[in-house]
C-alpha positions as CSV (number, residue, x, y, z in Angstrom):
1,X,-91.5,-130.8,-5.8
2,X,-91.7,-133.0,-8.6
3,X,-90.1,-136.0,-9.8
4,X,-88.1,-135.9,-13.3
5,X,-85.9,-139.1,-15.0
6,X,-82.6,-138.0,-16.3
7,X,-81.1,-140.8,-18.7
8,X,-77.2,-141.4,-17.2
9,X,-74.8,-140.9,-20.4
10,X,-72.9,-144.1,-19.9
11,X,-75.0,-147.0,-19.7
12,X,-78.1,-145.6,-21.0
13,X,-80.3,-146.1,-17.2
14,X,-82.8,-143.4,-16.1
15,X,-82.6,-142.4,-12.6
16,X,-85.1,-140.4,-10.7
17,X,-84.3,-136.5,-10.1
18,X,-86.6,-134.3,-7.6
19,X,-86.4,-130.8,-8.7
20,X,-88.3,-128.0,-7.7
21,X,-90.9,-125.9,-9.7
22,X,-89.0,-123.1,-9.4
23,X,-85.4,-124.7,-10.5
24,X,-87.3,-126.5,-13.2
25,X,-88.4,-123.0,-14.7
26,X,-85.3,-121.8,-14.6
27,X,-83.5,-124.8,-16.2
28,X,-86.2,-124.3,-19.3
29,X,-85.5,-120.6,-19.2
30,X,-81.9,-121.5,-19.4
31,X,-82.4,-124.0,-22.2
32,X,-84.4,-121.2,-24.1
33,X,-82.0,-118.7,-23.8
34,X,-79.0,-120.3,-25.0
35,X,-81.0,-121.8,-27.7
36,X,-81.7,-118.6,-28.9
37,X,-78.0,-117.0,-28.3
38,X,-76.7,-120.2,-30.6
39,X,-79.2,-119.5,-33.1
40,X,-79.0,-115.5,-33.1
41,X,-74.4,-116.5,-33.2
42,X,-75.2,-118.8,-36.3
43,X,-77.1,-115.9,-37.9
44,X,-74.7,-113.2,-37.6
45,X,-71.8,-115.8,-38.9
46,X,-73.9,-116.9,-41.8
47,X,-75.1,-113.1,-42.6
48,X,-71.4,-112.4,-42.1
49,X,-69.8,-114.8,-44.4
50,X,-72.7,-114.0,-47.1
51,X,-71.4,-109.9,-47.2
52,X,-68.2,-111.1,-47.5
53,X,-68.9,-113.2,-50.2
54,X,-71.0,-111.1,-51.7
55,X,-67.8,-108.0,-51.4
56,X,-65.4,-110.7,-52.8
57,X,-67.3,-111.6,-55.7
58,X,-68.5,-108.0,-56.3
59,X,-65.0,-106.4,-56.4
60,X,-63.6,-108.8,-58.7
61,X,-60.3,-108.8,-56.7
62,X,-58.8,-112.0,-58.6
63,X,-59.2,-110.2,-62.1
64,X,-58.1,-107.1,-61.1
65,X,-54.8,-108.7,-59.5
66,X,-54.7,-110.5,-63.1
67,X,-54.6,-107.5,-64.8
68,X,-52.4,-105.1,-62.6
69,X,-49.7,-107.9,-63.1
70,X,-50.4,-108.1,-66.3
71,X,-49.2,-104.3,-66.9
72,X,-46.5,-104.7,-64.9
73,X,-42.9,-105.5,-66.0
74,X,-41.7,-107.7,-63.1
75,X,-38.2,-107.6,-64.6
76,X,-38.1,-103.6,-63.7
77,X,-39.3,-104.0,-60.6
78,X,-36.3,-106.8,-59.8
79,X,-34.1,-104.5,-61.4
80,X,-35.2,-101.5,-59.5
81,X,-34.8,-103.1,-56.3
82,X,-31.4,-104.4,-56.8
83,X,-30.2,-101.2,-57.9
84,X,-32.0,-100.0,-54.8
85,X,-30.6,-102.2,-52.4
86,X,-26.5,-102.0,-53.6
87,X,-26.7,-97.7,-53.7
88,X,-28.1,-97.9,-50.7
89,X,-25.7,-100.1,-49.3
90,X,-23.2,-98.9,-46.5
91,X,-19.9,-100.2,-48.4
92,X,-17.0,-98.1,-45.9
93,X,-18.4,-99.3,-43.0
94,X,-18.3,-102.7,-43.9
95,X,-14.8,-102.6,-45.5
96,X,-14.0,-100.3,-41.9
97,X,-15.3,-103.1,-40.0
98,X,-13.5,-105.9,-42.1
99,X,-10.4,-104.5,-41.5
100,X,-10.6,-103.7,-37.8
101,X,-9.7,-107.4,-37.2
102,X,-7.2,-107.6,-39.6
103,X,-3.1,-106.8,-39.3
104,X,-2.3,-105.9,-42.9
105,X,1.5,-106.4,-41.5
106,X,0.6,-109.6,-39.5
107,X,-1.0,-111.1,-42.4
108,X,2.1,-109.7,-45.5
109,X,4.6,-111.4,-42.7
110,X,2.5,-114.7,-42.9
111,X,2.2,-115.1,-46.4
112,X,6.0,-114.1,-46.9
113,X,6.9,-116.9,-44.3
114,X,4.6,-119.4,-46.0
115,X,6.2,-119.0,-49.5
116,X,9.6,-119.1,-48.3
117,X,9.4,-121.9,-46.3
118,X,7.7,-123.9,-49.6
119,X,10.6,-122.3,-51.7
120,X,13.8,-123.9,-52.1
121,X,16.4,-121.5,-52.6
122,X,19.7,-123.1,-55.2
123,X,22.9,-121.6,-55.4
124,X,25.8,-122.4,-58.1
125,X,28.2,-121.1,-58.0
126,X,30.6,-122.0,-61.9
């Protein structure tokens, strides 16, 4: 067995720890191994992020976005895509639908009622 200090994280006081050989070689073997699994994990991401980079910069993806638009007539494509969208457009159902909720004679009987009631009707007779 021997004796070790281990510094307490609040007030800063070392306090004496008896640990055996064999947990204190496992401990450092511990230590070492995730030491090297953080620096093998900061590797790969740097090494990682440099391909990318490199890909990025290499295809030249921002210039050739610049230029595709640059040939293109947005216009046309709005266009297109309106005329698209109202061809495609299911008009009798929705007109079908509409009118499923609506009595054509309800409503004419309504609208007669309305006017004659706001109408005032004069009769001479000479």
């Amino acid at each position: 067995m021997n004796t070790y200090y281990t510094k307490h994280p609040v007030n800063d006081t070392y306090s004496p720890v008896t640990i055996s050989s064999e947990d204190a070689i496992a401990i450092l073997i511990q230590s070492a191994v995730t030491n090297a699994v953080n620096k093998v994990n900061t590797l790969i991401i740097n090494e990682v992020i440099s391909r990318v980079n490199d890909a990025v910069s290499d295809s030249n993806i921002q210039e050739r976005v610049k230029d595709h638009l640059a040939t293109t007539n947005v216009g046309e494509l709005v266009d297109n895509a309106i005329s698209n969208a109202v061809r495609d457009y299911d008009y009798d159902d929705t007109i079908e639908s509409a009118l499923d909720s609506v009595d054509i004679d309800e409503m004419v009987s309504e609208r007669v009622e309305e006017y004659l009631s706001n109408t005032s009707i004069q009769v001479r007779i000479n």
